[in-house]
C-alpha positions as CSV (number, residue, x, y, z in Angstrom):
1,X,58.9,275.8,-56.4
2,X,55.6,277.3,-56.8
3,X,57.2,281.0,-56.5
4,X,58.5,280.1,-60.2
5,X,55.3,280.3,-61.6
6,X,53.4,282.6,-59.1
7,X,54.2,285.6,-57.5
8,X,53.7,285.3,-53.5
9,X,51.2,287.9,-53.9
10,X,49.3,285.6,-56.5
11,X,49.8,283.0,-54.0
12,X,48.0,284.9,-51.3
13,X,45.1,285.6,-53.6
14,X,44.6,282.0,-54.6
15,X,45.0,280.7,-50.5
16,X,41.5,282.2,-50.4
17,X,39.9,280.4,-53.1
18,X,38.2,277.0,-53.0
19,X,36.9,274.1,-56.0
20,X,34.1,271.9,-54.7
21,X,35.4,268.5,-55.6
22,X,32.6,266.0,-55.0
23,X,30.2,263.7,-57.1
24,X,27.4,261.7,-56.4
25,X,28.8,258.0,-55.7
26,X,25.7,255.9,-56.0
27,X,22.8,255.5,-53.4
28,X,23.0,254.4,-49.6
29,X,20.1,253.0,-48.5
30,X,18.7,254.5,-45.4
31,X,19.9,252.3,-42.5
32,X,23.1,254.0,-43.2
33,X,23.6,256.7,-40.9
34,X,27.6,256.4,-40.2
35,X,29.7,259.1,-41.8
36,X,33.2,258.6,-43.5
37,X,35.2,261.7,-43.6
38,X,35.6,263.2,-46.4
39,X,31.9,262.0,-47.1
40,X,28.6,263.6,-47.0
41,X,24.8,262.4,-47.5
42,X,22.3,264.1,-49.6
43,X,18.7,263.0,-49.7
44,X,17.9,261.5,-52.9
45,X,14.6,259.1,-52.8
46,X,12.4,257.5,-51.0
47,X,11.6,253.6,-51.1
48,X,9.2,251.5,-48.8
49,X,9.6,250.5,-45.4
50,X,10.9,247.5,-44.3
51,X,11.0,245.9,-41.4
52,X,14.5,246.9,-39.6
53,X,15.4,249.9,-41.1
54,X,15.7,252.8,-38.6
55,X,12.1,254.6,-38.2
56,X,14.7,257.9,-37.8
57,X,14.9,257.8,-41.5
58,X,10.8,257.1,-41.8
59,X,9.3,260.0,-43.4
60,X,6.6,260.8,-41.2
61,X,5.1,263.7,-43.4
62,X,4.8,261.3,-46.2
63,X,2.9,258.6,-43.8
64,X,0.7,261.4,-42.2
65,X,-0.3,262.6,-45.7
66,X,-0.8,259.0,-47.5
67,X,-0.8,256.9,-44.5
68,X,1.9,254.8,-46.0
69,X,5.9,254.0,-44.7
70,X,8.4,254.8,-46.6
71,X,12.1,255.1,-45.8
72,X,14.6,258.0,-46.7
73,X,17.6,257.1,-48.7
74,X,20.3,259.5,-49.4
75,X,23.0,260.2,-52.5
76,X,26.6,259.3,-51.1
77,X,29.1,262.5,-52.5
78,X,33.1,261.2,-52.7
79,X,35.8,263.2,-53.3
80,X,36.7,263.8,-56.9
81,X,40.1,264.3,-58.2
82,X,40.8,267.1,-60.3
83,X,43.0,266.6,-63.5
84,X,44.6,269.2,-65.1
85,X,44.3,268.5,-69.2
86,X,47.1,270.8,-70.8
87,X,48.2,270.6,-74.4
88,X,51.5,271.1,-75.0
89,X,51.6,271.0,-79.0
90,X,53.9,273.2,-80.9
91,X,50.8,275.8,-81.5
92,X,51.1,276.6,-77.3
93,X,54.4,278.0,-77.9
94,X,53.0,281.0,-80.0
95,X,52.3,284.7,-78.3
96,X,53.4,282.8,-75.0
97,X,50.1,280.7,-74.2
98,X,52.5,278.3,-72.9
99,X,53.2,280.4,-70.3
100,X,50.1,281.8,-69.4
101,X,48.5,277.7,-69.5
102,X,51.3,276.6,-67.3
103,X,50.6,279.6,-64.9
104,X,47.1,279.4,-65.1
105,X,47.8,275.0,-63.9
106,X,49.6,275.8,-61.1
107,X,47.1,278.0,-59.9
108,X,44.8,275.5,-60.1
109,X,46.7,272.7,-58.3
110,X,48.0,275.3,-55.8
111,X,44.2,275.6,-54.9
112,X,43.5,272.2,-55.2
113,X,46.5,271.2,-52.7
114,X,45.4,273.4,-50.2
115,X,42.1,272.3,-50.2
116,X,43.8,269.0,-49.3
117,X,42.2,267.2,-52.3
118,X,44.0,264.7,-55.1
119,X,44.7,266.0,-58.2
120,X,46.8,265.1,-61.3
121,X,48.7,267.4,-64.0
122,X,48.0,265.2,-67.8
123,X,50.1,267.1,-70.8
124,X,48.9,265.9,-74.1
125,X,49.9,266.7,-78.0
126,X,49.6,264.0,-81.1
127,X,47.4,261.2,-80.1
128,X,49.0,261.1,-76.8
129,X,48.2,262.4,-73.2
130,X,49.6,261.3,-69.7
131,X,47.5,259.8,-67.3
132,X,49.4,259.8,-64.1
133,X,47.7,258.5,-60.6
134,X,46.1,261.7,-58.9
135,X,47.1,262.4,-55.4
136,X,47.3,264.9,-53.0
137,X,49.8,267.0,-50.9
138,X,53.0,269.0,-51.1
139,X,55.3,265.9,-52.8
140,X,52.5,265.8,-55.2
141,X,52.7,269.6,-55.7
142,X,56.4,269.6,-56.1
143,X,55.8,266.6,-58.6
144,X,53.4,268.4,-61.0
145,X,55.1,271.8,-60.4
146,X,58.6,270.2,-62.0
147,X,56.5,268.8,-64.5
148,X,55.3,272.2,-65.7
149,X,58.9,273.7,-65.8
150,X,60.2,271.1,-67.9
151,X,57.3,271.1,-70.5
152,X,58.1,272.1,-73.7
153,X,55.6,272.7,-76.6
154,X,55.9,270.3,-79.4
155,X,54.3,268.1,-81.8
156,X,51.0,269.0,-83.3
157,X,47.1,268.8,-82.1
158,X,44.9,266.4,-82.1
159,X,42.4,267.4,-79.3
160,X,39.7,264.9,-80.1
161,X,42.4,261.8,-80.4
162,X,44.2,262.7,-77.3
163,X,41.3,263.3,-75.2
164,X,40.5,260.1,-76.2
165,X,43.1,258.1,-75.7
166,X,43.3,259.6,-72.1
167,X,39.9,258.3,-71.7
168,X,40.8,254.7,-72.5
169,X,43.1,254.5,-69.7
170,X,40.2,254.3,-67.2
171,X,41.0,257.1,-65.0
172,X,39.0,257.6,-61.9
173,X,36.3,260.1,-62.6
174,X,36.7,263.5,-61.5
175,X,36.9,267.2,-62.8
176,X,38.7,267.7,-65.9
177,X,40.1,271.7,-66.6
178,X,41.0,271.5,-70.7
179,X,43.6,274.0,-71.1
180,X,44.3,274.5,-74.9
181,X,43.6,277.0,-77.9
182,X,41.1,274.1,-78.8
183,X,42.6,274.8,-82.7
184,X,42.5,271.5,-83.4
185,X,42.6,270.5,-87.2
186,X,40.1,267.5,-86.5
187,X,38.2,269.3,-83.6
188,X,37.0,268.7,-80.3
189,X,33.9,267.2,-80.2
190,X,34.8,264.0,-80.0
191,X,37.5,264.4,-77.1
192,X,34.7,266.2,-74.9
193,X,32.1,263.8,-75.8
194,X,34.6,260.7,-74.6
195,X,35.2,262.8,-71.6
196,X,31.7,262.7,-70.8
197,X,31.4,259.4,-71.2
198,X,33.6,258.5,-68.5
199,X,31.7,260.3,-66.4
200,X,33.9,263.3,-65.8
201,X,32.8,266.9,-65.2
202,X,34.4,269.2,-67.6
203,X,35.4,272.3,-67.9
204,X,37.2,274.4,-71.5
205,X,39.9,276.5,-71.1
206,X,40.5,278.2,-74.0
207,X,43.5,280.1,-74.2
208,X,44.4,282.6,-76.9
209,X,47.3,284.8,-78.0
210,X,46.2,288.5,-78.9
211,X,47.5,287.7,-82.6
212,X,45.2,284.9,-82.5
213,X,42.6,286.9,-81.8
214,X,43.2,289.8,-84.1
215,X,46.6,289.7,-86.5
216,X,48.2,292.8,-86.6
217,X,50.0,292.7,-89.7
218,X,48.1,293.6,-93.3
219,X,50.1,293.3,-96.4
220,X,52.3,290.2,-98.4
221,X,52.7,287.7,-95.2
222,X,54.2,284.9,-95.4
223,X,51.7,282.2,-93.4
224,X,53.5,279.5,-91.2
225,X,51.7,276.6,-90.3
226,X,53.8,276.4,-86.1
227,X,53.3,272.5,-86.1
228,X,53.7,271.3,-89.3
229,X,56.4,273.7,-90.6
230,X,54.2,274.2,-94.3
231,X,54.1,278.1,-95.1
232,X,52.3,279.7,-97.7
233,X,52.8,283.3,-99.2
234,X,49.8,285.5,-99.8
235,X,48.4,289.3,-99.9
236,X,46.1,289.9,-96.6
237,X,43.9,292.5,-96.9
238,X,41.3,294.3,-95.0
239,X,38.7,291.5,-96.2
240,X,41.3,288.6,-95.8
241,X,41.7,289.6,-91.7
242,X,37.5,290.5,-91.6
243,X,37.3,286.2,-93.2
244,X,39.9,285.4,-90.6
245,X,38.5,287.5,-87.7
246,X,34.5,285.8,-88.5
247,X,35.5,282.4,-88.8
248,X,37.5,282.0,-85.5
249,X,34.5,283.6,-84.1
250,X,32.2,281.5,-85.4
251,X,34.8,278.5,-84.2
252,X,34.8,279.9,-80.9
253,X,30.9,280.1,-80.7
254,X,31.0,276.4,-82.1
255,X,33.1,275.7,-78.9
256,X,30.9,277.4,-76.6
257,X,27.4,275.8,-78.0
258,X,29.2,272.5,-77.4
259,X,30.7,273.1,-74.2
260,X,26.8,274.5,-73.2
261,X,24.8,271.3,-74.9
262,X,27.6,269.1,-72.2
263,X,27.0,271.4,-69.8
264,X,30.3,272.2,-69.3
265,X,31.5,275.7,-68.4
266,X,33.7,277.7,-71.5
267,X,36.3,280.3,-70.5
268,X,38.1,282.2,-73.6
269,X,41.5,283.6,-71.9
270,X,43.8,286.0,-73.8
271,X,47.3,284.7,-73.2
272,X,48.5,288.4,-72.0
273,X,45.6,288.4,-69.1
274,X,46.4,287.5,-65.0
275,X,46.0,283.7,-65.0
276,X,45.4,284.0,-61.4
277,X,42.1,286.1,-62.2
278,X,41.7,283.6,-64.9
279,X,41.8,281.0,-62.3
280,X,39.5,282.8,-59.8
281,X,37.1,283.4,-62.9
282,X,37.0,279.4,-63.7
283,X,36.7,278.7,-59.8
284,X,33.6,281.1,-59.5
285,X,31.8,279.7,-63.3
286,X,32.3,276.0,-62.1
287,X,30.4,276.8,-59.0
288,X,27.5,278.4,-60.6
C-alpha cells in the first residue's frame, strides 16, 4: 500500500533514514543500574551519598577534589511516539498540497515503522482533529496508509482551535510533525503554544502551492475564498501582487520567529517539490 504514495525508489531512499524518538522520562536515582530495552541512561545530577547506594555510581573525582560523597544519578530517555498532525481543510486541496502533505506523511511513518517505533496519523480541519492510539508495525502502517488515501480536503482552518482540541485529549507526549499551509484565519499561536504545553516536541511543516507563493495572473480576477465559497471581484495590479507577495512573507517570517522562540524546527515546502527530500530535509533539521 505504501507503493501508492511512494515510488519504490523513494522507498529505498527513505530505508536509510532514521528520527531519534526519545525524551527524558524523569530521574532514576543511582542504584538503578538495570536496563529496559528500548531505554537508555543519561547522567543528569548528582545528590549525596547514602548509605546503600552502589559506590560504582560514587563520583570519586568529586570526593577526591572536595572530599565529600556524592552519588551519580542519571535521566531515564523512553521512546516517544511520533504523530503525524495533517490538516485536511478545503484550502489543502489547492495547487495539490494535498498530495504533496499526504506523500510527505507517509514518508514519515514509512521511516518511523521501520525504525520499529509507534506512531499515529491525526487529520484535523474546523475545530476538530483525530487522536487515534499510536502504535507500531506493518498493521499500523497499512492502518494510517488507508487513512491517507481516503482523506479528502474539506471544511475550513482553524489551526489554533484544532491543535487545541487535540491537546485536550491527553495524548501521550511525543513528536508532533504539523503539516499544513499554516493560513489560518485565527492563526497558530495558540495551537503550538498548547502543543508545548503538553510537553510535545514540535516541528512546522509548512506546505505551499507555487500560486501561493507567487500568483501568476495580473488583471480583473475574480478572488475565491476555497473554504468558505465568498468571492470578490477586483483589478490586481503590479502593486496589488507586490502587497500580496510582502505580507505572506512577513506571515511566513511571523511563523518562523514563533516556531524559533518554541524552539521548534520550521520547514517552508513548495507543494511541486520531492516530499521524499522534504522528508529527508525535516529528518536532518530535527536532529540538529
Amino acid at each position: 500500500m505504501t507503493e501508492s504514495l511512494l515510488s519504490p525508489g523513494e522507498l529505498r531512499a527513505l530505508a536509510r533514514a532514521r528520527l531519534t524518538l526519545r525524551r527524558p522520562g524523569g530521574v532514576l536515582p543511582g542504584g538503578h543500574l538495570a536496563r529496559r530495552r528500548g531505554t537508555s541512561l543519561e547522567f543528569a545530577d548528582h545528590r549525596p551519598y547514602q548509605p546503600g547506594d552502589d559506590f560504582r555510581l560514587i563520583d570519586w573525582a568529586v570526593y577526591a577534589r572536595h572530599r565529600r560523597l556524592v552519588t551519580k544519578t542519571f535521566a531515564h530517555e523512553v521512546e516517544a511516539p511520533l504523530y503525524i498532525l495533517l490538516d485536511a481543510s478545503r484550502s489543502m486541496a489547492e495547487g495539490k498540497k494535498d498530495l504533496f502533505s499526504k506523500r510527505l506523511a507517509a514518508a514519515l511513518l514509512f521511516v518511523a515503522y521501520r525504525g520499529q517505533d509507534r506512531f499515529a496519523l491525526c487529520p484535523f480541519r474546523d475545530r476538530s482533529a483525530s487522536a487515534p492510539r499510536p502504535r507500531r508495525g506493518r498493521t499500523a502502517l497499512a492502518t494510517a496508509l488507508q487513512s491517507l488515501l481516503s482523506l479528502s480536503p474539506a471544511g475550513q482552518t482553524d489551526l489554533s482551535g484544532s491543535l487545541t482540541a487535540w491537546v485536550e485529549t491527553r495524548p501521550e507526549p511525543g513528536l508532533c510533525v504539523i503539516i499544513s499551509d499554516f493560513l489560518s484565519p485565527d492563526g497558530y499561536r495558540d495551537g503550538l503554544l498548547a502543543l508545548r504545553h503538553g510537553r510535545h516536541a514540535v516541528a512546522a511543516a509548512q506546505v505551499l502551492a507555487r500560486a501561493d507563493l507567487d500568483p501568476p495572473r495580473l488583471g480583473e480576477v475574480r478572488l475565491l475564498d476555497v473554504e468558505t465559497r465568498r468571492g470578490r471581484s477586483l483589478v490586481l495590479g503590479v502593486g496589488a501582487a507586490r502587497a500580496y507577495r510582502d505580507a505572506l512573507r512577513e506571515w511566513n517570517e511571523g511563523l518562523a520567529d514563533a516556531c524559533r522562540e518554541m524552539a521548534s524546527p520550521y520547514f517552508l515546502f513548495p507543494s511541486d517539490t520531492s516530499p521524499v527530500e522534504a522528508a529527508l530535509e525535516l529528518l536532518a533539521g530535527w536532529g540538529r
